[in-house]
C-alpha positions as CSV (number, residue, x, y, z in Angstrom):
1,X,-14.5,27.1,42.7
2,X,-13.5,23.9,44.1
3,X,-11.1,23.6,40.9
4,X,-9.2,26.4,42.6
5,X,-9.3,25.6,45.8
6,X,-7.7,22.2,44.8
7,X,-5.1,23.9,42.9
8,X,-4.1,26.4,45.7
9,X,-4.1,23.3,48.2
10,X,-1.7,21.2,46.0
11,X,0.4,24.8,45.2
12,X,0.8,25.0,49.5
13,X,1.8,21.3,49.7
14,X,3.8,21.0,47.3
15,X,6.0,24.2,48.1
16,X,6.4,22.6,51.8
17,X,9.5,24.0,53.4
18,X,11.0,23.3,56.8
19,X,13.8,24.3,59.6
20,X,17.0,22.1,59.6
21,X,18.9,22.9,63.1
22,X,22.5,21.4,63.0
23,X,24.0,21.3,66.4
24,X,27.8,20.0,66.0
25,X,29.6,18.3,68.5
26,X,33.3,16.7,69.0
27,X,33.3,13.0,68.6
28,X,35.2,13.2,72.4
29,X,33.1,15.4,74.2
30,X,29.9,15.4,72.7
31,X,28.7,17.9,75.5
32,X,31.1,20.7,73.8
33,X,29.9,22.2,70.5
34,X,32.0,23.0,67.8
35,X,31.8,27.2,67.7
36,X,33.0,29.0,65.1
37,X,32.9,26.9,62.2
38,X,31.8,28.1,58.3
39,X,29.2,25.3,56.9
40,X,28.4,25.1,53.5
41,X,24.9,23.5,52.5
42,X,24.4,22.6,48.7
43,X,21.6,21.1,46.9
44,X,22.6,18.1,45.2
45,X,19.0,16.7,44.1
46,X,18.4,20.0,41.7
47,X,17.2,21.3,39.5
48,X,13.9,20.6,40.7
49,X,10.2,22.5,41.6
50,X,9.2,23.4,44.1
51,X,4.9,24.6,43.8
52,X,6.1,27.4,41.0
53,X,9.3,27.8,42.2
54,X,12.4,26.1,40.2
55,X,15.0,25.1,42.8
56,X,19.2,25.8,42.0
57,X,22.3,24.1,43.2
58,X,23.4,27.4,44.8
59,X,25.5,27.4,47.9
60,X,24.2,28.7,51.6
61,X,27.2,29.7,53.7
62,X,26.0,29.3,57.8
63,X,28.4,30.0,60.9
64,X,28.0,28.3,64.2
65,X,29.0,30.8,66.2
66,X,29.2,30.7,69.8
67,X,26.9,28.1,70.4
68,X,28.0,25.7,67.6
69,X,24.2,25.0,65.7
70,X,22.9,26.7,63.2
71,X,19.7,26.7,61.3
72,X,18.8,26.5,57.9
73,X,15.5,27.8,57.1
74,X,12.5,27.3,54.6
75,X,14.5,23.7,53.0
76,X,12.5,22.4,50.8
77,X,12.7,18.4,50.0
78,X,15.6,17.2,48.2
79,X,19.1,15.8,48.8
80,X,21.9,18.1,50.4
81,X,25.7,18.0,50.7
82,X,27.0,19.9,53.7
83,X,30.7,21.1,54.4
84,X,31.7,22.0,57.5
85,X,35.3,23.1,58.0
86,X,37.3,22.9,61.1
87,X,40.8,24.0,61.6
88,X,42.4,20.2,60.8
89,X,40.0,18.8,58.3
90,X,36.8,19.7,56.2
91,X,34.2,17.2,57.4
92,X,31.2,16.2,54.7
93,X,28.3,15.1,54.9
94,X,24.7,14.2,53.1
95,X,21.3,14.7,54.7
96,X,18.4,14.1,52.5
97,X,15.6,16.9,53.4
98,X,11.6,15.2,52.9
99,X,8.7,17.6,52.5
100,X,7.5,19.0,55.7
101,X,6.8,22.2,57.6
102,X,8.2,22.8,61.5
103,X,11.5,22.4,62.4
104,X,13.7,18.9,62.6
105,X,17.7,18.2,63.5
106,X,19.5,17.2,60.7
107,X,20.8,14.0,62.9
108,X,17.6,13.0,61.7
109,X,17.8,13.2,58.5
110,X,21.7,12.3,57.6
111,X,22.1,9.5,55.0
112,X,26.1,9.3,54.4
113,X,29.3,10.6,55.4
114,X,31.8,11.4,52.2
115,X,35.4,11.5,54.5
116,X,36.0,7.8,53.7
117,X,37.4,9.0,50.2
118,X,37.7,11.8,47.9
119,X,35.0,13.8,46.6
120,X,34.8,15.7,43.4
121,X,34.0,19.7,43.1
122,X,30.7,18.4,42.0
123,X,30.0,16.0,44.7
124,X,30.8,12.5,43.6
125,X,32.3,10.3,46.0
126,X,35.9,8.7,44.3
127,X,36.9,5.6,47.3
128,X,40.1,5.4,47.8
129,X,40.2,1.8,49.6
């Protein structure tokens, strides 16, 4: 009995999924958001498990509609290149996603910015400079 309860505890944290709200602004007037944009969310740490799940590198499409956030819901841990596209440039960006349950802003959780070069359809970073 306590073998299963052990299992069933380390199945529940291992499959621990959070909220990722992304609220986007313009870098002049932070208080406006960016409505209407398409965001793109990829996995880029995959294939990888998840309690008895196997995780795949396949795209999420979000819009930010009027309000210019989005969320993305039950992420589980692992790297993540997001694409958002505006009408003069597509801007990209990593966040890497730890395990957790609740709901956290992916300001949090950004660890680089790929628009200092080009980037590859499979997500490598090529610098230009």
């Amino acid at each position: 009995m306590k073998t299963a309860i052990a299992i069933l505890l380390a199945s529940v944290l291992c499959a621990a999924a959070g909220n990722v709200r992304f609220n986007l602004t313009d870098f002049l007037t932070t208080s406006t958001p960016l409505v209407r944009r398409t965001a793109i969310i990829e996995p880029q740490s995959s294939p990888l498990a998840s309690g008895t799940n196997v995780v795949l590198s396949e795209r999420r499409y979000f819009n930010t509609g009027a309000s210019g956030q989005f969320t993305a819901t039950n992420v589980v841990e692992g790297t993540y290149r997001v694409l958002v596209y505006g009408p003069t440039q597509t801007n990209i960006f990593r966040i890497n996603v730890p395990a957790f349950t609740g709901e956290t802003n992916a300001s949090a959780l950004l660890i680089s910015s790929a628009n200092n070069g080009i980037e590859t359809e499979d997500g490598r970073s090529i610098d230009i400079e």
